[in-house]
C-alpha positions as CSV (number, residue, x, y, z in Angstrom):
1,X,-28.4,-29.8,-7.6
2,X,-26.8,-26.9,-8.1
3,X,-24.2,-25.5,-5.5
4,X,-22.4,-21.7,-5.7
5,X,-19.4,-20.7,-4.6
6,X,-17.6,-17.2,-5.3
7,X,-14.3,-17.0,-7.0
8,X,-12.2,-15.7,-4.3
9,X,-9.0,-14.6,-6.7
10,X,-8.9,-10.7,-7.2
11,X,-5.5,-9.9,-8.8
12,X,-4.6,-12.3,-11.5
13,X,-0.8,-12.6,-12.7
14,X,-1.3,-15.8,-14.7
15,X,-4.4,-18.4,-14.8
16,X,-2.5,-20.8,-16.5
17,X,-2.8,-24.0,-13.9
18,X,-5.9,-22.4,-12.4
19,X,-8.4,-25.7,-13.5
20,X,-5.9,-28.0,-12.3
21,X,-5.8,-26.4,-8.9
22,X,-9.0,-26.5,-8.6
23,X,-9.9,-29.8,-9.8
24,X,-7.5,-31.2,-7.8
25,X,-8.3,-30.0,-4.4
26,X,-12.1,-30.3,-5.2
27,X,-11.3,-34.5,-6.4
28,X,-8.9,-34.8,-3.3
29,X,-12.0,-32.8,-1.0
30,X,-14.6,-35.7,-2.1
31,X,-12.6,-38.1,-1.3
32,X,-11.7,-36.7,2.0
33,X,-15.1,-35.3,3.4
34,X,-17.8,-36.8,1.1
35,X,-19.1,-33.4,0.9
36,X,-19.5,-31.5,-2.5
37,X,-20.0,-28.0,-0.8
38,X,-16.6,-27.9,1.4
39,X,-14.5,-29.8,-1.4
40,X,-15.5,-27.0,-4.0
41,X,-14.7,-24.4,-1.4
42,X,-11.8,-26.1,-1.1
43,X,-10.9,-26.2,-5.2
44,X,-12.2,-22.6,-4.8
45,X,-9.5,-21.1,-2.9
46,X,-6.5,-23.5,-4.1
47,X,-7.3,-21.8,-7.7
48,X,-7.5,-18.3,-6.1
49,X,-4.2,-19.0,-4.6
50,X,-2.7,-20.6,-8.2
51,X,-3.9,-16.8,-10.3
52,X,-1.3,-14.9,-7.8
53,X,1.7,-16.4,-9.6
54,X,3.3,-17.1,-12.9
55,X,2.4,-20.5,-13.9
56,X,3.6,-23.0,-11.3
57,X,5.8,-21.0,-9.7
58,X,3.9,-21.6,-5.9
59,X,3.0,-25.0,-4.4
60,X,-0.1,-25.0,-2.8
61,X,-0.4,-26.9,0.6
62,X,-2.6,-26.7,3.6
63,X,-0.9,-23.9,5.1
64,X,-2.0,-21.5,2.6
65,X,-5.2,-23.1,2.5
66,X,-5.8,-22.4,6.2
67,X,-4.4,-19.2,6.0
68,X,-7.3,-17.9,3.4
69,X,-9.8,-19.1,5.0
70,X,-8.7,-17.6,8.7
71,X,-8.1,-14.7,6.8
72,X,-12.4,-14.4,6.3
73,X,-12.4,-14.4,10.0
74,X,-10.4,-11.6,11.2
């Protein structure tokens, strides 16, 4: 089964740590929600967030998280 989600990152400073966001989040989302869909949309957006800085400048927590996606509703 095949499941698409869009890359949400437009400017990119650095990718460098990009993979490891994402793989994190998305490992941490199965766990959490048993749901492959919202734990890649979850990866998704941590590595969008990770290409706006220099390597691992930025922590990525829930806040941001949240933040991006209520960002897609207003």
């Amino acid at each position: 089964k095949f499941i698409k989600i869009p890359a949400f990152g437009k400017a990119v400073i650095d990718k460098v740590g990009a993979g490891d966001a994402m793989l994190s989040l998305f490992s941490l989302g199965v766990y959490i929600t048993g749901s492959p869909e919202i734990a890649l949309l979850m990866g998704s957006l941590a590595a969008s967030n990770s290409i706006k800085n220099f390597g691992n400048d930025a922590i990525i927590d829930k806040s941001t998280i949240l933040k991006t996606i209520s960002s897609f509703f207003n």
